[in-house]
SERO-4910 file (N, C-alpha, C, O; in steps of 0.05 Angstrom, whole numbers):
BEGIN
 pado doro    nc1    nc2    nc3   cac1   cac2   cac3    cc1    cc2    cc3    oc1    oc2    oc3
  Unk    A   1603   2553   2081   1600   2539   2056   1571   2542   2046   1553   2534   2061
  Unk    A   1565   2555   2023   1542   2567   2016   1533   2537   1993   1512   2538   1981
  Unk    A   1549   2516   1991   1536   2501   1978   1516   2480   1991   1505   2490   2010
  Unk    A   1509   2455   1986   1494   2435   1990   1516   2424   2014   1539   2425   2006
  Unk    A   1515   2416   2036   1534   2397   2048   1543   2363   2035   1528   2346   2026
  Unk    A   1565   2362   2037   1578   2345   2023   1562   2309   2039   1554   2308   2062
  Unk    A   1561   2294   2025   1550   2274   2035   1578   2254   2022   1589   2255   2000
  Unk    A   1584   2230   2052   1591   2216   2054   1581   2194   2060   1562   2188   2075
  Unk    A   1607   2169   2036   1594   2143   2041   1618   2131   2051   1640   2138   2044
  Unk    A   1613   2104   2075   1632   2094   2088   1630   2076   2073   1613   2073   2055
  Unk    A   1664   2050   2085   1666   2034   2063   1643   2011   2050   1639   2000   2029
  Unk    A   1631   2011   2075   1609   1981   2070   1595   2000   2047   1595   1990   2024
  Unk    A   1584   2023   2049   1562   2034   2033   1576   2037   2002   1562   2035   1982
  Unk    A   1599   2041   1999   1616   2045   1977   1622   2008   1964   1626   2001   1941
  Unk    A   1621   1996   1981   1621   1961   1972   1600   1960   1954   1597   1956   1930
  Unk    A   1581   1966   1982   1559   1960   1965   1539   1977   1941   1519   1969   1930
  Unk    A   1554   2003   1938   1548   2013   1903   1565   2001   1880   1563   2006   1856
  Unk    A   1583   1984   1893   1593   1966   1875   1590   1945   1862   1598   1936   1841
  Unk    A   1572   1937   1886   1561   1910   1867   1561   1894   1895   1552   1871   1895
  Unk    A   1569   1903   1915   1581   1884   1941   1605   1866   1931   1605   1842   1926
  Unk    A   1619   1879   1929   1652   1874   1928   1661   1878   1961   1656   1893   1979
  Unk    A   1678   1851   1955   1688   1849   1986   1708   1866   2002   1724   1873   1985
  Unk    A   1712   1873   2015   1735   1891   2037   1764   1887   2015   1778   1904   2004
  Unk    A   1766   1859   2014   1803   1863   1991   1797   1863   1973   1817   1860   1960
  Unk    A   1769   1864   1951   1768   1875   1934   1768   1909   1924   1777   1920   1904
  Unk    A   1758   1916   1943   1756   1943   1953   1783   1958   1959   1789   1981   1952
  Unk    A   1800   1939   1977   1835   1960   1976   1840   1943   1951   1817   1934   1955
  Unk    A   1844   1935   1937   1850   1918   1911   1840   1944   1894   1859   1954   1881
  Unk    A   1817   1957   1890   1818   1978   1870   1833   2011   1873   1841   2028   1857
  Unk    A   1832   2007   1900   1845   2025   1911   1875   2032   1907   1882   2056   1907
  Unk    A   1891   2012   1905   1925   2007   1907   1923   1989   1876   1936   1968   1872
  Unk    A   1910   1997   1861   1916   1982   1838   1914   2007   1814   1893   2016   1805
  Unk    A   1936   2014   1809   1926   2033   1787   1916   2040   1758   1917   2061   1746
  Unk    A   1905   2013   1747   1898   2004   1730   1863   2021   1733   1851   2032   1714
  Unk    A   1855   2017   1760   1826   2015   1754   1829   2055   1759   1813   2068   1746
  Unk    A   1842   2065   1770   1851   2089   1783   1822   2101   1799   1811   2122   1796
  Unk    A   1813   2077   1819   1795   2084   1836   1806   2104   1853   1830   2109   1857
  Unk    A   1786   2117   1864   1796   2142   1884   1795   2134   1914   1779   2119   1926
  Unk    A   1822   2154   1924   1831   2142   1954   1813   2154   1974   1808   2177   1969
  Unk    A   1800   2144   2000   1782   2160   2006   1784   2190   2014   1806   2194   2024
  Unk    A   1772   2211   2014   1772   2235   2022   1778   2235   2046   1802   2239   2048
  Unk    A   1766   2232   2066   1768   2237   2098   1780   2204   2104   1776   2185   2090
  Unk    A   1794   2205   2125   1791   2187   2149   1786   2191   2173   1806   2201   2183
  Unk    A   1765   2188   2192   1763   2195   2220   1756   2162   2231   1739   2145   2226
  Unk    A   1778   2166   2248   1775   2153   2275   1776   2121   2261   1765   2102   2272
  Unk    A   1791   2119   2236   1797   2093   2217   1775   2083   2201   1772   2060   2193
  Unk    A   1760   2105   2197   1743   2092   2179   1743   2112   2160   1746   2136   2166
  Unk    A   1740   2103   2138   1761   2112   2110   1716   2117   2095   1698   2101   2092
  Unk    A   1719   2148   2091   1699   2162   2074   1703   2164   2046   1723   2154   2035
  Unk    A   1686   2176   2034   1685   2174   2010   1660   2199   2007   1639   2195   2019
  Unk    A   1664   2224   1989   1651   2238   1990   1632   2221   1961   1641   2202   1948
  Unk    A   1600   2235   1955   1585   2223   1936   1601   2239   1905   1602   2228   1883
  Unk    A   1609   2263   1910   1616   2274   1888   1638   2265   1877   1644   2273   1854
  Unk    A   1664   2241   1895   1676   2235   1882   1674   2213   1863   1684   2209   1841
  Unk    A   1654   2198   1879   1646   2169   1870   1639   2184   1844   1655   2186   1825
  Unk    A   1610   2195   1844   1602   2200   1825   1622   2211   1801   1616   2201   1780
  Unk    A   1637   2223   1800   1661   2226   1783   1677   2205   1774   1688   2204   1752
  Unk    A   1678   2182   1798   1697   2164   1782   1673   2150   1764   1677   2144   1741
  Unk    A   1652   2146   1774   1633   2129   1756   1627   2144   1724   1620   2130   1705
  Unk    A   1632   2180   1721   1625   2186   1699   1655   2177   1689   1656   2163   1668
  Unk    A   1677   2183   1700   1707   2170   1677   1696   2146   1668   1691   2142   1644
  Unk    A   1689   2125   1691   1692   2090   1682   1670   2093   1662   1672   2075   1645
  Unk    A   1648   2110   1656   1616   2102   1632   1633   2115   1608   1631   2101   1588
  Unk    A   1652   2141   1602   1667   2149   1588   1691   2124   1576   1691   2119   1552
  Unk    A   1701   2117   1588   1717   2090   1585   1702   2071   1570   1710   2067   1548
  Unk    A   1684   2060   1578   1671   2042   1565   1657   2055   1542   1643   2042   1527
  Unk    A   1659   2067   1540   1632   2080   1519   1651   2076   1490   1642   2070   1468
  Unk    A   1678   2082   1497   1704   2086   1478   1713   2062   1469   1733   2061   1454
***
């Protein structure tokens, strides 16, 4: 992989770019398709990742959304 290595955020770290939204707030955006948050990338060993480039993607849809 000739790019940058992918950086991951676990769930506490993904709470808390949220604002610190709680653990069932958190599967709440997840299984709710209204907000069409993204499901995590990886799971190892039950702890559910989240790469930065996806976050960052869902945050440019949600500033696009609002902007409208």
């Amino acid at each position: 992989m000739s790019e940058r290595q992918k950086l991951y955020c676990t769930a506490t770290q993904v709470r808390r770019r949220y604002g610190g939204i709680s653990e069932m707030g958190l599967w709440r955006w997840i299984h709710d398709g209204k907000i069409d948050f993204p499901k995590p990338d990886l799971i190892v060993n039950g702890r559910r990742l989240w790469s930065e480039e996806t976050l960052d993607r869902f945050d440019a849809r949600l500033s696009v959304k609002e902007a409208a």
